[in-house]
Structures are given as C-alpha cells and as structure tokens.
C-alpha positions in Angstrom: -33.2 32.2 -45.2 -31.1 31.7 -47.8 -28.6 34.4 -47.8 -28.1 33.5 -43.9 -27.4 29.9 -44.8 -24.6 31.3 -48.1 -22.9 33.8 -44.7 -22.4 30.4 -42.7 -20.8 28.4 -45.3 -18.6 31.6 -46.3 -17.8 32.4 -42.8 -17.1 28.4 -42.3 -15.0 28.7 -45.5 -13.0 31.3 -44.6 -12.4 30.2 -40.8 -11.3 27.0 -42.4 -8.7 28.2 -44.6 -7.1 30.6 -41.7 -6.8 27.3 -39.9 -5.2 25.7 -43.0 -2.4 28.8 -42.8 -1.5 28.6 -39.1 -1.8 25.1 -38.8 1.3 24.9 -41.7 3.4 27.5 -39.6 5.8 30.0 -41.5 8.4 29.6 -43.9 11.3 31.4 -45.3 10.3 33.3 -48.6 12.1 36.7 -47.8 14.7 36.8 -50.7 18.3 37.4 -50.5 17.9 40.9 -50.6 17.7 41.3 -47.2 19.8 38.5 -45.6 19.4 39.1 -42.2 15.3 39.6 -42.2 15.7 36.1 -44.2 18.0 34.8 -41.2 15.3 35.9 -38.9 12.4 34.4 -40.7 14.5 31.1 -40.8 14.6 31.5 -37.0 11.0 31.6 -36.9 10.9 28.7 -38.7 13.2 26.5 -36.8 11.4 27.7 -33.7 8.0 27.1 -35.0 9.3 23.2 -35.4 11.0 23.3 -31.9 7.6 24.3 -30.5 5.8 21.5 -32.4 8.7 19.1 -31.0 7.6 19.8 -27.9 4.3 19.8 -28.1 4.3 15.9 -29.9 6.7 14.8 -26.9 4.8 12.7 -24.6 1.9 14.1 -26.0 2.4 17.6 -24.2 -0.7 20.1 -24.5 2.0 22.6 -22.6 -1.6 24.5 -20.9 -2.1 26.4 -24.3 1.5 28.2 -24.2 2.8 26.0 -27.0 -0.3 27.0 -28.9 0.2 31.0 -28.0 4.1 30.9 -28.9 3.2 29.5 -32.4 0.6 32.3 -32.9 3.1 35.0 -31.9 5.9 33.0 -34.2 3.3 33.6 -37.2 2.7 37.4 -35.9 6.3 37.8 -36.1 6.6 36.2 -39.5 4.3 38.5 -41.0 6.0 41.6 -39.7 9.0 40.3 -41.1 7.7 39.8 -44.4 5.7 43.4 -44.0 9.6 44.9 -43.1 11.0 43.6 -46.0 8.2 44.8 -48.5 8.7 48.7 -46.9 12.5 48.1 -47.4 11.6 47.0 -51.2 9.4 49.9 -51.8 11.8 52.7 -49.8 14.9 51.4 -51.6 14.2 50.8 -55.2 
C-alpha cells in the first residue's frame, strides 16, 4: 500500500509542475545566433499574451479555443527551440 500511495504523490508532483510550465507560457531564450528563430519565438510570446488578453476580457472562457491556441503556442515554442539546437549541433 505504500508504494501505491509514493506513485500518486509522484504522479500528482509531476502533473503539477507541467501545469506550472504551461501555465507561465513561453519565452524568448533562442540566442542571437539564429535571429529569425529568436524573432519567431518572440512572436510566440507576444501571441501567447494576446491570447491571455483575450481571454481576461470580460472574463471570456472563448469555448476552450483560447486554451487550445496557447497549447499549440507552447508546441511551437518547443520546436523552435528543438530547430535551433539541430542548427547548433549541424553548424559548429
């Protein structure tokens, strides 16, 4: 019984700190390097806010597509940041 109980609390644990990551939305931390995968995460960003914006206005729920877009923002972000990695390994 007592291993169960230690697999809830890490489960809980870890569930809770994946809500802590999307809840704070992306932010820009490609370097210069690669300028324009930094001007596209700083799109993200701005986009991410824009969506927030909305979503505070009047208090709009926006029928769960505010929620979605900011889940595909954070998709996005992380392909960005997994581009610019591949372009720092291919180009050294």
């Amino acid at each position: 019984m007592k291993i169960s109980s230690l697999k809830i609390v890490g489960t809980l644990v870890v569930l809770g700190a994946a809500g802590v990551a999307v809840a704070q939305g992306p932010v820009v931390d490609i370097g210069g390097k690669h300028p324009n995968l930094r001007d596209a995460q700083q799109h993200l960003v701005s986009a991410y806010g824009k969506i927030i914006d909305a979503e505070h206005d009047r208090n709009e729920t926006l029928g769960g597509h505010g929620a979605r877009a900011k889940q595909l923002i954070m998709e996005a972000d992380e392909e960005l940041r997994a581009a610019a990695n591949v372009a720092n390994e291919t180009h050294r």
